[in-house]
NUTIPA-132711 format. One record per residue: residue number from 1; x, y, z of N, C-alpha, C in turn. Coordinates in steps of 0.2 Angstrom, whole numbers. Layout:
BEGIN
NUM|X|Y|Z|X|Y|Z|X|Y|Z
...
This chain:
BEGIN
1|4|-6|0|0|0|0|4|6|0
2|3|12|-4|4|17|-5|5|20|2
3|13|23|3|12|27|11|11|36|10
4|6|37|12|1|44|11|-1|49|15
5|-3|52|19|-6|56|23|-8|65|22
6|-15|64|19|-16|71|16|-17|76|24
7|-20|73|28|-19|77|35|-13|81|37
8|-7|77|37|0|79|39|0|84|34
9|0|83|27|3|87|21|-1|93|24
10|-7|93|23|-10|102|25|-8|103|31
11|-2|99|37|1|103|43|5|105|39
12|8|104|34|14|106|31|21|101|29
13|20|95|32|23|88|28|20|84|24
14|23|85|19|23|78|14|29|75|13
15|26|68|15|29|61|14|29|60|11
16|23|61|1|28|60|-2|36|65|-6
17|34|70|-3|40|74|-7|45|71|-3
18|44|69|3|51|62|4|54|58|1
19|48|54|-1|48|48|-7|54|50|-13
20|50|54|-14|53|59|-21|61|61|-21
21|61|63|-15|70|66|-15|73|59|-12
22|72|52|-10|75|49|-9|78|47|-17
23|72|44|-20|70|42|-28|79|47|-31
24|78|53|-29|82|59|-34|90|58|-32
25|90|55|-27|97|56|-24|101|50|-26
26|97|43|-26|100|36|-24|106|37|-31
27|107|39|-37|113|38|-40|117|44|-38
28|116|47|-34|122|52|-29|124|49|-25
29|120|44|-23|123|40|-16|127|33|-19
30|125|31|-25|128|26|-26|136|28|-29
31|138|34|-31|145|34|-31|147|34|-26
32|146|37|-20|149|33|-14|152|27|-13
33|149|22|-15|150|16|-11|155|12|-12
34|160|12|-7|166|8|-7|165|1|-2
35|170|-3|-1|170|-11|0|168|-8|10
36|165|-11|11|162|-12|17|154|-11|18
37|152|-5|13|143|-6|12|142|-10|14
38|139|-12|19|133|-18|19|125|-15|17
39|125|-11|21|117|-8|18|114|-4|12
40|110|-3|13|106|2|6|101|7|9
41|99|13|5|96|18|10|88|15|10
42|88|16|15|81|17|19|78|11|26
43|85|10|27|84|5|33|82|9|37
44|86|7|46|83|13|52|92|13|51
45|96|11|50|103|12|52|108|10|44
46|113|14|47|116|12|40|123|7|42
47|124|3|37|127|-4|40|132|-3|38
48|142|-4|40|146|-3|36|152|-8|41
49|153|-13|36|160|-18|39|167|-17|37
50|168|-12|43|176|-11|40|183|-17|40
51|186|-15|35|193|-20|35|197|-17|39
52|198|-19|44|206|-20|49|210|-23|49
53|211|-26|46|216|-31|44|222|-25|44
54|228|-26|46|234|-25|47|235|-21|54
55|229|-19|57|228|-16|63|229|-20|68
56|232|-18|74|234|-21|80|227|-18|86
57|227|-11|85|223|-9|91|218|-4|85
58|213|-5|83|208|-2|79|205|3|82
59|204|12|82|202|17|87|197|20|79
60|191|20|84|185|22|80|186|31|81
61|186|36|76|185|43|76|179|46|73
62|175|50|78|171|53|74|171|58|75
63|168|60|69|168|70|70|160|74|67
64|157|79|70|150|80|68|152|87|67
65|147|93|62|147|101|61|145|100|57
66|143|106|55|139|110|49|141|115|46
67|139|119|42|140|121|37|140|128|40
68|134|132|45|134|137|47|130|143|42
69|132|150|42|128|153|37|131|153|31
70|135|151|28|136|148|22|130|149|19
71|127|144|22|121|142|19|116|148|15
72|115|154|20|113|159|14|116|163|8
73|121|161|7|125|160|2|124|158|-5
74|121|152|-3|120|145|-7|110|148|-8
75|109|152|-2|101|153|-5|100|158|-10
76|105|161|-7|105|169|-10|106|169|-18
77|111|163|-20|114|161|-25|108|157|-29
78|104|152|-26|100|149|-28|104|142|-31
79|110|141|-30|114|135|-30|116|131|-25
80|115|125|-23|115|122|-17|118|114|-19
81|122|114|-24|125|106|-27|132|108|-24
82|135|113|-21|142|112|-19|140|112|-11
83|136|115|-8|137|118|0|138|110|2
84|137|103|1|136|99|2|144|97|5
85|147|97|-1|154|97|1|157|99|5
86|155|105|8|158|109|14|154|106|20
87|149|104|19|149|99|28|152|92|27
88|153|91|22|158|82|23|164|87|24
89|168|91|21|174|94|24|174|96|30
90|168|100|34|170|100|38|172|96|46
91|170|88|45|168|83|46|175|80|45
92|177|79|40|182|73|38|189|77|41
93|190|84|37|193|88|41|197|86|45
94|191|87|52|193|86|57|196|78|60
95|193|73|59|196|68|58|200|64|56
96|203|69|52|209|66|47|214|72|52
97|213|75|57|219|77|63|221|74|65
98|218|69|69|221|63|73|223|56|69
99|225|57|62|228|51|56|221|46|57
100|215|49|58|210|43|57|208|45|49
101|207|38|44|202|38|36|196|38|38
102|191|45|37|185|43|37|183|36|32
103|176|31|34|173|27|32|167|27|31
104|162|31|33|157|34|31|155|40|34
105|147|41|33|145|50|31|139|49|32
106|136|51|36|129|53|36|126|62|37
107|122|61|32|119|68|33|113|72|35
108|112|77|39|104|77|42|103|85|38
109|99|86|35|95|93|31|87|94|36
110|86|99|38|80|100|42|77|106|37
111|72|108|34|68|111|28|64|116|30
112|63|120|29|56|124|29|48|119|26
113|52|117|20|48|112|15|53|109|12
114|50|103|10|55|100|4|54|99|0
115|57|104|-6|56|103|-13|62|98|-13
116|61|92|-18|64|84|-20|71|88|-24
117|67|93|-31|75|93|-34|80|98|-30
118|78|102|-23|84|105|-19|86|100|-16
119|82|95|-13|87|91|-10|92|87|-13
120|89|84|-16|93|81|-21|98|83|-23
121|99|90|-27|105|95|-25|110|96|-20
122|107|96|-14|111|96|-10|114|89|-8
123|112|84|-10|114|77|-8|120|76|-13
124|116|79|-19|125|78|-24|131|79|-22
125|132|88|-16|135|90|-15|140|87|-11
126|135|84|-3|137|78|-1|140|72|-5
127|138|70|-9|140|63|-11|148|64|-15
128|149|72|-18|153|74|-19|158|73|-14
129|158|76|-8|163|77|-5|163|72|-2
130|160|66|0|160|60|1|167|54|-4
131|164|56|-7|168|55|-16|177|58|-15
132|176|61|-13|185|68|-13|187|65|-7
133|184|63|0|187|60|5|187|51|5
134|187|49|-1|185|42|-1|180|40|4
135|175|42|9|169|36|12|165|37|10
136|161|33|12|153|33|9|146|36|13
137|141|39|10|137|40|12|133|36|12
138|130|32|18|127|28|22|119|28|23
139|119|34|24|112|38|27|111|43|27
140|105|44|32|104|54|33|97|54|34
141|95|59|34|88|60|38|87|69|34
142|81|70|31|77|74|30|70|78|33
143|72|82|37|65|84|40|61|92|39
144|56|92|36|53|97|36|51|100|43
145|52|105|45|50|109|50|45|117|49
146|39|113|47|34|120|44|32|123|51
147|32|130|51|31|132|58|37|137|61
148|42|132|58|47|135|62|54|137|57
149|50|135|52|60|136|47|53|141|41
150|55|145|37|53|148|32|54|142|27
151|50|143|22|47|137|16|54|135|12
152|59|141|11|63|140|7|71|140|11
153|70|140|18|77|138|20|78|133|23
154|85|131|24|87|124|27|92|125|30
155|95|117|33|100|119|39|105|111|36
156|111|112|37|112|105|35|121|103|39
157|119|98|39|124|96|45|126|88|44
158|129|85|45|134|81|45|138|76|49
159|139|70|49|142|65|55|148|61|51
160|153|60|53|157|55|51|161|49|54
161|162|46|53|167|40|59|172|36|53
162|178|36|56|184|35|54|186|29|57
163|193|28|55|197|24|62|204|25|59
164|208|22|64|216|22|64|218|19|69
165|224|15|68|227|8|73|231|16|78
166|230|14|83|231|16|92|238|20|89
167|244|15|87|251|17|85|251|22|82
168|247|24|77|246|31|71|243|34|73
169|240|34|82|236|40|80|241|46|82
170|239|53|79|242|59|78|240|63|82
171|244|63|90|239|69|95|245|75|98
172|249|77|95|256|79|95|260|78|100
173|258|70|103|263|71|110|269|72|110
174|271|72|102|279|68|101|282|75|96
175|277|79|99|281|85|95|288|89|99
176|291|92|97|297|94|100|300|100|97
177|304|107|100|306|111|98|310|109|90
178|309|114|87|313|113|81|310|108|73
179|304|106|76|300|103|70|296|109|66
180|293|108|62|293|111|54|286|112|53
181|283|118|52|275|120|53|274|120|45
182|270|116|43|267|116|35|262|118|35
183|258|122|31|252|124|29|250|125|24
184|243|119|22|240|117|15|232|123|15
185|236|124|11|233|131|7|225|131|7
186|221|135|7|212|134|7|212|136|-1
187|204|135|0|201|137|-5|201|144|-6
188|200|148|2|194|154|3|195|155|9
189|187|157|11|183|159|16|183|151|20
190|182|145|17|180|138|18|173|141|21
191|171|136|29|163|139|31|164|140|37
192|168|146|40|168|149|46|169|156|43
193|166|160|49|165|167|49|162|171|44
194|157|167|42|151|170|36|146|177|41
195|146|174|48|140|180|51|146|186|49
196|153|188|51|155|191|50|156|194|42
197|157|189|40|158|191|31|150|195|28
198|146|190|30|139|195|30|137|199|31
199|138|202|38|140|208|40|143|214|36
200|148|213|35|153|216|32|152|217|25
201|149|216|23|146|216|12|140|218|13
202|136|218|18|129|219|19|126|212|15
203|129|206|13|126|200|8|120|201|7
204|115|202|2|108|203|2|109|200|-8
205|103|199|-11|100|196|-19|104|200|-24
206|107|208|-21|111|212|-27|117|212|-28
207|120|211|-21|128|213|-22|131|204|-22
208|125|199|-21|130|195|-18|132|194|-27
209|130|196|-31|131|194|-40|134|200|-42
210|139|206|-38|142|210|-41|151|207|-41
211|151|209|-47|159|208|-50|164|212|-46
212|171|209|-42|175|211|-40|181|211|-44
213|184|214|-48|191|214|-52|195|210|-48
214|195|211|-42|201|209|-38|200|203|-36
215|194|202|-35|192|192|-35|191|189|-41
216|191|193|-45|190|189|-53|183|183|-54
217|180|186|-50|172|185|-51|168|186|-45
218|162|185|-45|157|189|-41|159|187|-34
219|154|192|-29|157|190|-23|153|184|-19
220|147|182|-24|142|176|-22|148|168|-25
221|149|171|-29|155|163|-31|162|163|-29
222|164|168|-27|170|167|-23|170|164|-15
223|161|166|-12|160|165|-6|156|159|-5
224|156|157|-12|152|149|-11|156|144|-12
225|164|147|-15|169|141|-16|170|135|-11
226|170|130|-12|166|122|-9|176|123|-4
227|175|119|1|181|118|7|182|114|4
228|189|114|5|194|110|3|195|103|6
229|193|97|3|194|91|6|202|89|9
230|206|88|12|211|85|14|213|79|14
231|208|73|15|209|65|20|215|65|16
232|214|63|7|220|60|4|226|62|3
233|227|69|4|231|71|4|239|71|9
234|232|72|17|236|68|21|239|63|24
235|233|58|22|237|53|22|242|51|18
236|243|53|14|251|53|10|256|57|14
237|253|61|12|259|64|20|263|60|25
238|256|56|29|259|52|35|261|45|32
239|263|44|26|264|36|25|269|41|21
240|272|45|21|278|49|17|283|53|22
241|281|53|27|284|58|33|282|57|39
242|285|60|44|285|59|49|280|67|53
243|273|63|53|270|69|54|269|68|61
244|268|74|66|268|74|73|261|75|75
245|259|82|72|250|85|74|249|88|69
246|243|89|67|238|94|62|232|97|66
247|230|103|64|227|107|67|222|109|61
248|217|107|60|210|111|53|211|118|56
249|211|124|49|208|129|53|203|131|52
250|198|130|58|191|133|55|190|138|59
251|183|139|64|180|146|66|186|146|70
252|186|152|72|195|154|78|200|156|74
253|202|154|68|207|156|65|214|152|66
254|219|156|67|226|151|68|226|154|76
255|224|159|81|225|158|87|221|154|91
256|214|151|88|210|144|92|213|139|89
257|214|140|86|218|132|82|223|130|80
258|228|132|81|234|130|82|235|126|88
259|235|133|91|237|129|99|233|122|103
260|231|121|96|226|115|100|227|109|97
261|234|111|95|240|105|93|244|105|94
262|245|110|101|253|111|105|253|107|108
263|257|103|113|258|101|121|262|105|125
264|259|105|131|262|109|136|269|113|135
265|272|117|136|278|119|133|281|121|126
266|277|119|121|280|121|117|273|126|111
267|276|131|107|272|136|105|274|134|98
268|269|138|91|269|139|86|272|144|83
269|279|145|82|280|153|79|279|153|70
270|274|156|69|273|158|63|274|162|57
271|278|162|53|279|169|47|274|171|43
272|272|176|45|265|180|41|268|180|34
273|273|181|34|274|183|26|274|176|20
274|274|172|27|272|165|23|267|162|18
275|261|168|26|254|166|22|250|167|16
276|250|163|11|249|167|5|240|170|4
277|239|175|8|233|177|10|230|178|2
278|222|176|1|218|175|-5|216|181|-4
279|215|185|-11|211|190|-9|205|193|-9
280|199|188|-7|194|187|-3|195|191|3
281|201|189|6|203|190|15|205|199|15
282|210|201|9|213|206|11|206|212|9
283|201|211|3|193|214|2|190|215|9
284|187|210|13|185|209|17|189|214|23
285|194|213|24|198|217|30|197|224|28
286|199|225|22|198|234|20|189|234|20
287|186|232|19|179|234|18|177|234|25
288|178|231|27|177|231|35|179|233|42
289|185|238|38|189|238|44|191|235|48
290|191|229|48|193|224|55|201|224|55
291|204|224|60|210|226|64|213|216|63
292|219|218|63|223|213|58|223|205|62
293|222|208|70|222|201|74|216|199|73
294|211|201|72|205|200|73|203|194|67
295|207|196|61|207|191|56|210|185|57
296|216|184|58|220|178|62|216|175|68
297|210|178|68|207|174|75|200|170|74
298|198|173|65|193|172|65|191|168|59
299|197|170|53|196|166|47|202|162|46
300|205|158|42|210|155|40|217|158|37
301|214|161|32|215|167|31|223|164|25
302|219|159|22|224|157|15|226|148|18
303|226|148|26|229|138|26|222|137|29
304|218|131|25|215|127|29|218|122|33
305|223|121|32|227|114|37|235|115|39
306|235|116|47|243|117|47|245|110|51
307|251|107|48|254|101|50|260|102|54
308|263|99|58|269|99|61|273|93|60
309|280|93|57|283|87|57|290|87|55
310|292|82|57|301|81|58|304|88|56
311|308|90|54|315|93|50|316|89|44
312|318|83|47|323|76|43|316|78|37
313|309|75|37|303|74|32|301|81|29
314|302|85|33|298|92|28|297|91|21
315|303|88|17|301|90|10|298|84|7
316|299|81|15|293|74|10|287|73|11
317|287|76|16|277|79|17|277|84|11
318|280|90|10|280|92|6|277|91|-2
319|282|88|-5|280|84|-11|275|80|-9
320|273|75|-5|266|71|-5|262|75|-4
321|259|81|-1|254|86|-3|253|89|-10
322|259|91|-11|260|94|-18|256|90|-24
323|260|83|-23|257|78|-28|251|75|-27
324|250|77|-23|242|76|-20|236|80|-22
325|240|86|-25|235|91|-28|234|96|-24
326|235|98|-18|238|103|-13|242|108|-13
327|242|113|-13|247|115|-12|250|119|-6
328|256|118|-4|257|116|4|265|123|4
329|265|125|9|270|130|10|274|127|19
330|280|131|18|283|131|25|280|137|27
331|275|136|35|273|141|38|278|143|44
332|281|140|49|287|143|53|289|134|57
333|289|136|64|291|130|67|290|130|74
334|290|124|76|288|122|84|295|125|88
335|293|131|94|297|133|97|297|132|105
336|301|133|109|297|132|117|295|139|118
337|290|137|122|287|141|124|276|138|128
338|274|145|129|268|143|132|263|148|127
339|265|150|122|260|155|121|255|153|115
340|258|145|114|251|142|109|255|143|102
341|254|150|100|255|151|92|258|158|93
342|262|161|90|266|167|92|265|169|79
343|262|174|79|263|176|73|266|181|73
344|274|181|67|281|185|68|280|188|63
């Protein structure tokens, strides 16, 4: 029997517009699917049998976020097949700190209403960066909330789980004066600090489609550029060099994030002249007047990812980022000290 309810749909849920957006997605989700799938969508859970084989102590990683205001972005734009990307980045990201592979992906989208082909859009988005991290999207969950979300917004957020044998995990206990700060370059903005960036353009339906000479396209598609996925590239790194800590840089900037892959004593000293700020960052700072720490506190501001490792390995994390598709610079080095991250 047909599953129906004309009662709910005049609260403002239709079941079938569900139906519909599953229907739209499943070959989005079918590139995902690598060797451990057990299940297919629409169980109550999603099934996934990882290979351990060569692992001594198997440690499960996971990591959950969202997208943030990005997302008006992506309305304002009326394009919604990349913001997907940007919550599996911000998910795998994080997990690929601690040298864990994410394994799967799950995603939760909450609606005003659900129109089938936005979602669907949005789950390509996902299934892409699913795709760019090698795991698979498993599941997810779509819920309309009429009442409380306007017709035409959404919120969308993200879960992942990884693993890594106990030996490789990466928490910088083993870091030490005189190691080597790398920093793999962003796309942009990635998805932190948008209420501020909002702010700051006034973003609204006119200017997000006005032409910047100095971004070399408009300020809606410089500010929707998808985060940059990392997993693969790090791991080459750590099966190429002797990587100690990794630190994502997301909301906070390089003064909440770095230092949260110091250990006790020792500090990160930083060459600003290093950073090869995009210039999205430098528009922003002049537009908005904002005072020079205040950017290092809040946006990336050119690395989404700083790495700490040997001296002896530098240039061999180096080239395996590089060939990775990354492009990765010397940012400064691990100093003693307690200040966390010191920018010189």
């Amino acid at each position: 029997m047909k599953s129906f309810s004309d009662s709910y749909k005049s609260a403002g849920v239709d079941v079938t517009a569900g139906y519909e957006s599953v229907e739209l997605m499943k070959n989005h989700v079918k590139r995902t699917m690598i060797p451990g799938v057990v299940s297919g969508l629409g169980g109550f859970g999603g099934l996934f049998q990882p290979d351990l084989s060569g692992m001594e102590e198997p440690i499960l990683v996971s990591g959950t976020d969202g997208v943030g205001t990005k997302l008006k972005i992506a309305m304002l734009l009326q394009k919604h097949d990349t913001i997907g990307i940007d919550a599996v980045a911000m998910c795998v990201n994080d997990v690929i700190c601690c040298g864990a592979k994410p394994l799967f992906f799950l995603d939760y989208i909450a609606c005003g209403r659900n129109f089938p082909e936005k979602v669907a859009a949005i789950v390509a988005g996902v299934a892409e960066g699913c795709v760019q991290a090698g795991c698979a999207l498993i599941g997810g969950e779509t819920a309309e909330h009429p009442g409380m979300m306007e017709e035409e917004d959404y919120d969308l957020a993200g879960f992942t789980v990884g693993v890594v044998d106990r030996k490789k995990v990466i928490d910088g206990s083993r870091l030490q004066a005189g190691d080597v700060l790398l920093g793999v370059l962003s796309s942009g903005v990635h998805s932190n600090g948008f209420s501020l960036v909002r702010k700051v353009f006034g973003v609204n339906e006119e200017n997000v489609n006005q032409y910047y000479s100095e971004l070399g396209s408009t300020l809606g598609e410089t500010l929707l550029t998808p985060t940059r996925i990392y997993v693969k590239p790090v791991l080459a790194a750590v099966e190429a060099a002797d990587v100690k800590a990794i630190s994502h840089i997301t909301g906070g900037g390089f003064y909440e994030n770095i230092p949260r892959m110091m250990r006790e004593g020792l500090t990160a000293r930083v060459e600003k002249a290093s950073v090869p700020v995009p210039p999205i960052f430098s528009l922003l700072q002049k537009t908005g007047n904002i005072p020079e720490r205040d950017m290092y506190n809040t946006f990336n501001m050119g690395v989404g990812l700083c790495m700490a490792v040997s001296p002896e390995t530098a240039q061999s994390a180096l080239d395996a980022l590089n060939a990775a598709g990354e492009k990765a610079v010397v940012l400064g080095e691990v100093v003693e000290g307690n200040e966390g991250v010191v920018l010189c």
